[in-house]
N, C-alpha and C positions, 0 to 999 in steps of 0.2 A: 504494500500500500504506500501512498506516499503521506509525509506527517515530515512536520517540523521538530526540530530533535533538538532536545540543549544537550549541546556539544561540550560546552565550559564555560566557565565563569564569561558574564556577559555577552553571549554568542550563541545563537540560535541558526541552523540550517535547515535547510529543506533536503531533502531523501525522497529519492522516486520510489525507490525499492527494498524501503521498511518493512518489516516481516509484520504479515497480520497478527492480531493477536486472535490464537486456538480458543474456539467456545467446545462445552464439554456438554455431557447429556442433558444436566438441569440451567444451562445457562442459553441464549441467544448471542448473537454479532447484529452489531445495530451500523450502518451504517451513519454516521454525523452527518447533520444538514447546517448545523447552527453551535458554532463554538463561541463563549466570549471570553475575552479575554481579561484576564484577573490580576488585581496588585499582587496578589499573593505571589503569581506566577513572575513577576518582574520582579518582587522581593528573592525568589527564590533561582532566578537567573543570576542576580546581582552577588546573591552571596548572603544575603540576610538573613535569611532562612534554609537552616539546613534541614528539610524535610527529605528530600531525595541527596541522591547523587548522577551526575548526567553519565555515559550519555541518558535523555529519560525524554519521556513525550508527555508533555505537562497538557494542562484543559480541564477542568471540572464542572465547567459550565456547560451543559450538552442538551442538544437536542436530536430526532434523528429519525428514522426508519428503520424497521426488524426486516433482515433481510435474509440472513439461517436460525433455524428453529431447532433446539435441542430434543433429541427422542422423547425426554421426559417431562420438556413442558407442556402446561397446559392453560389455557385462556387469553395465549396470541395468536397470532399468525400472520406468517411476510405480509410486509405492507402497513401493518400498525404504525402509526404513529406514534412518540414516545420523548415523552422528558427524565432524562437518568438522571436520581439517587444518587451521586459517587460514591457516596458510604459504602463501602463493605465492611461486613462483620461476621462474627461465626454462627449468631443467630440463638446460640442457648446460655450465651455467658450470662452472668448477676443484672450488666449493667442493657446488653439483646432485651432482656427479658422485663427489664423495668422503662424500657422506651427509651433509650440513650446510649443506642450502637454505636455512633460514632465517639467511644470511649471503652469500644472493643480490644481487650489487648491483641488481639489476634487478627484485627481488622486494619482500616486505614482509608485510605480517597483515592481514589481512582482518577491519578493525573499528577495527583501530590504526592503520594508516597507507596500507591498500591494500584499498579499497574497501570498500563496503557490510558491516556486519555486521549481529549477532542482535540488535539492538537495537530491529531491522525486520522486518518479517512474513516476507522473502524475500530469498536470497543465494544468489549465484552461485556454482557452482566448478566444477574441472574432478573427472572421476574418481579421476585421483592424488591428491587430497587427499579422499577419502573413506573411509570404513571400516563395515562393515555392524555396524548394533548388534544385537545378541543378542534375541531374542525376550524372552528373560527379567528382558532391564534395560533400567529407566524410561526416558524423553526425557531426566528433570530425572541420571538417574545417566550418562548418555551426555553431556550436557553438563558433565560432571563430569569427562570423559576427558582434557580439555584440561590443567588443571589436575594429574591425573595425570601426563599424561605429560613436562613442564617436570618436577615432581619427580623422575619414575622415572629422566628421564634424569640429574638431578644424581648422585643416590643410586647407580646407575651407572658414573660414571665415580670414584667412591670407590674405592682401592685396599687399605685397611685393615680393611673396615667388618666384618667373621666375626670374632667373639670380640669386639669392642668394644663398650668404653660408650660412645654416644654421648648429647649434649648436646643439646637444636631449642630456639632460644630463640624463641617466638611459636606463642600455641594458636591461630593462625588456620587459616583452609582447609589453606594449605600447610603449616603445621607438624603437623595434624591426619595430612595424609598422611606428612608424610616422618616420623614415629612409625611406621606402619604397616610404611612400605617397608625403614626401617632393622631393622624386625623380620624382615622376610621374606626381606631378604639379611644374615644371620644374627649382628645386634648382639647380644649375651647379656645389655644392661639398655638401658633408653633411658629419658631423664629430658627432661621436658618442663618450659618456664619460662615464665613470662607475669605480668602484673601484674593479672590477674583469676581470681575464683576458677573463674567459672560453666566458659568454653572449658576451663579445666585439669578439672574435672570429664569435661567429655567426653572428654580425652585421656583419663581411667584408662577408659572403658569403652573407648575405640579400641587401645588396647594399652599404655600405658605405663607401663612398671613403676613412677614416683614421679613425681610432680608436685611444681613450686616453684613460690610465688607470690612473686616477687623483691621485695616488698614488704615482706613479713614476715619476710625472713632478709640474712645477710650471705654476698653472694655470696661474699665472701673467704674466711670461714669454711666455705662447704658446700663450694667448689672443692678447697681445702685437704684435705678427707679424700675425696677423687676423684680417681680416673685417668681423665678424659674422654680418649681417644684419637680422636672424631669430634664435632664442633662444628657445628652446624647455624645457621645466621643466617637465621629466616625471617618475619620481623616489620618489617624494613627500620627500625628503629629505629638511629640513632646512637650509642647506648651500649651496643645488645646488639651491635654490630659489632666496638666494642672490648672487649666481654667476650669473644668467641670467639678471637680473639688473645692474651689475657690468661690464659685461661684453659685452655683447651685444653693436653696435654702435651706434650712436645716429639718433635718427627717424626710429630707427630698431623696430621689434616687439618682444613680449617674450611671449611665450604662455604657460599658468598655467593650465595644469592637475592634477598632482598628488597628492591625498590627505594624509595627515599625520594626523589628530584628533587634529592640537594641537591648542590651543585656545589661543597664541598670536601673537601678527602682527609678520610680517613677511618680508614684503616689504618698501621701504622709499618711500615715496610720492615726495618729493624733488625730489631724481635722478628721477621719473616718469616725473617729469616735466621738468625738467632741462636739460631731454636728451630727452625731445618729443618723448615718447616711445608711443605706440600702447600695447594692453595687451587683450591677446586671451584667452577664456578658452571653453568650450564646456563639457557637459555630457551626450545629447542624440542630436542626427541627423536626427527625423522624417522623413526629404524628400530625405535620402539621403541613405539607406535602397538598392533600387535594384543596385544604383552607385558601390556601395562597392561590392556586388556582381559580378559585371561586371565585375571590376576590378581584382577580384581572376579568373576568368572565364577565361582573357587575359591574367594572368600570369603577369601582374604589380604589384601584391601585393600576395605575398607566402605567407602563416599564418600555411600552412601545417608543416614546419621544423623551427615555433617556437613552436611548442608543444612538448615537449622534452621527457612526461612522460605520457601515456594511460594508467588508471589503471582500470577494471572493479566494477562495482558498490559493489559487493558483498564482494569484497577484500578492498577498502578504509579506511575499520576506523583506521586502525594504521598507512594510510596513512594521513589521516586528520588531527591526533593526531600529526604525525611530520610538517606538513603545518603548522599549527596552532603554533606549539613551535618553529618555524622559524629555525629550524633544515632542510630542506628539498633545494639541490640545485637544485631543477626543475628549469627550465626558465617556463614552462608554463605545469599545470596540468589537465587533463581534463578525467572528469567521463565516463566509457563506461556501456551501459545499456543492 
């Protein structure tokens, strides 16, 4: 098959003649119609994260078509259409079994650390990590689910969020969403921040009630006449970490997504304690899969007009090449097959 490969620290090629990856009796081969492209994955070219080791064919965001079917599945058949799960897991561990596979020790993601992803023409999985996509939404919006659903599950496990102002510091992908989702489980304002104008532009059309470009004001000052009671960190920035502790009110929540590689503390435990914070984070959403669906299906959650950039498979590698060198002002990129 042909897939782009990270070859070594900051270098990605293309391969015509990557070796498919083998489906077995209980599993399918899907081929990818719709990859996006992920920070994690430019963290984890760069060096930031040692999740794999190259050579490796990264993608966790997949969408696609069943196109071989295992002796001993049942309830597809070629041609499905299909949003992949990357979680694998073994399926009967403590943590399988209580809804939070992706903390399987015998498990891992599919792109990131456990096997083959959409980086490649075709990937392996079993039926349990599948979910059928909606006739009425795109490949590129079903690989968009992934993304979703890491959000939906933070914004989830919030206990405050009805009647809150909440705060999302970064108009990237994920801050795009979690605006939407903190609107639809029923924030009463949400204010988006970021050090650029153009992504905060798109938050006000994705729903947010006021945009900050932290550039142009003092955050001291705008905090100061706000009651943020939800604090969103979704930029993996080192300063918006400590402004969501700083900032945020007291018995409010702060919820940590965004990763940055970097290996030292980052938070004060005092102010954790001193202002009876709550502290949310989430990376996979098991039971929460068709929700997120539903949710695009109802038109609560757009994911469609944060993808700013469709580029087809065969034409990306000078694409990749600018992602990867942080040259690229996409908001959101995603592979077409």
């Amino acid at each position: 098959m042909k897939a782009y490969v990270w070859k070594e620290t900051g270098r990605i090629e293309k391969e015509i003649h990557w070796s498919t990856p083998e489906y077995g009796s209980h599993e399918v081969l899907i081929a990818i119609k719709s990859e996006g492209i992920c920070t994690t994955d430019i963290h984890m070219v760069s060096g930031k994260l040692d999740f794999a080791k190259p050579p490796w064919v990264l993608g966790h965001e997949m969408s696609g078509v069943i196109v071989k079917i295992g002796d001993d599945v049942k309830g597809w058949k070629i041609g499905d259409r299909v949003v992949i799960d990357p979680v694998v897991s073994c399926g009967s561990c403590k943590y399988c079994l209580t809804g939070k596979k992706y903390l399987c020790p015998d498990g891992g993601e599919l792109g990131t650390n456990y096997g083959s992803g959409g980086y490649g023409e075709f990937v392996v999985a079993k039926p349990s990590n599948l979910y059928r996509l909606p006739a009425e939404m795109s490949f590129a919006e079903g690989a968009m689910m992934e993304p979703l659903n890491c959000t939906l599950g933070a914004i989830d496990r919030v206990r405050n969020m009805v009647g809150s102002h909440v705060a999302v510091f970064g108009a990237g992908p994920a801050g795009l969403l979690f605006i939407q989702l903190a609107r639809a489980y029923g924030a009463i304002k949400v204010t988006l921040l970021d050090i650029k104008d153009e992504p905060l532009a798109l938050g006000l059309r994705l729903g947010a009630d006021e945009v900050v470009n932290i550039t142009k004001v003092s955050l001291q000052d705008y905090f100061a006449e706000q009651e943020i009671e939800v604090v969103v960190e979704a930029s993996g920035s080192e300063a918006a970490i400590g402004h969501c502790f700083e900032f945020v009110a007291s018995s409010g929540t702060v919820v940590l997504y965004g990763l940055n590689g970097l290996h030292t503390p980052t938070i004060t435990s005092d102010m954790i304690v001193g202002k009876d914070l709550s502290i949310v984070t989430c990376t996979s959403a098991p039971l929460l899969w068709y929700k997120g669906i539903r949710l695009v299906q109802a038109g609560k959650v757009n994911v469609k007009d944060i993808i700013t950039q469709q580029v087809p498979f065969d034409e990306a590698e000078a694409l990749l090449e600018e992602i990867m060198d942080g040259k690229s002002s996409a908001t959101k990129t995603v592979l077409s097959y």
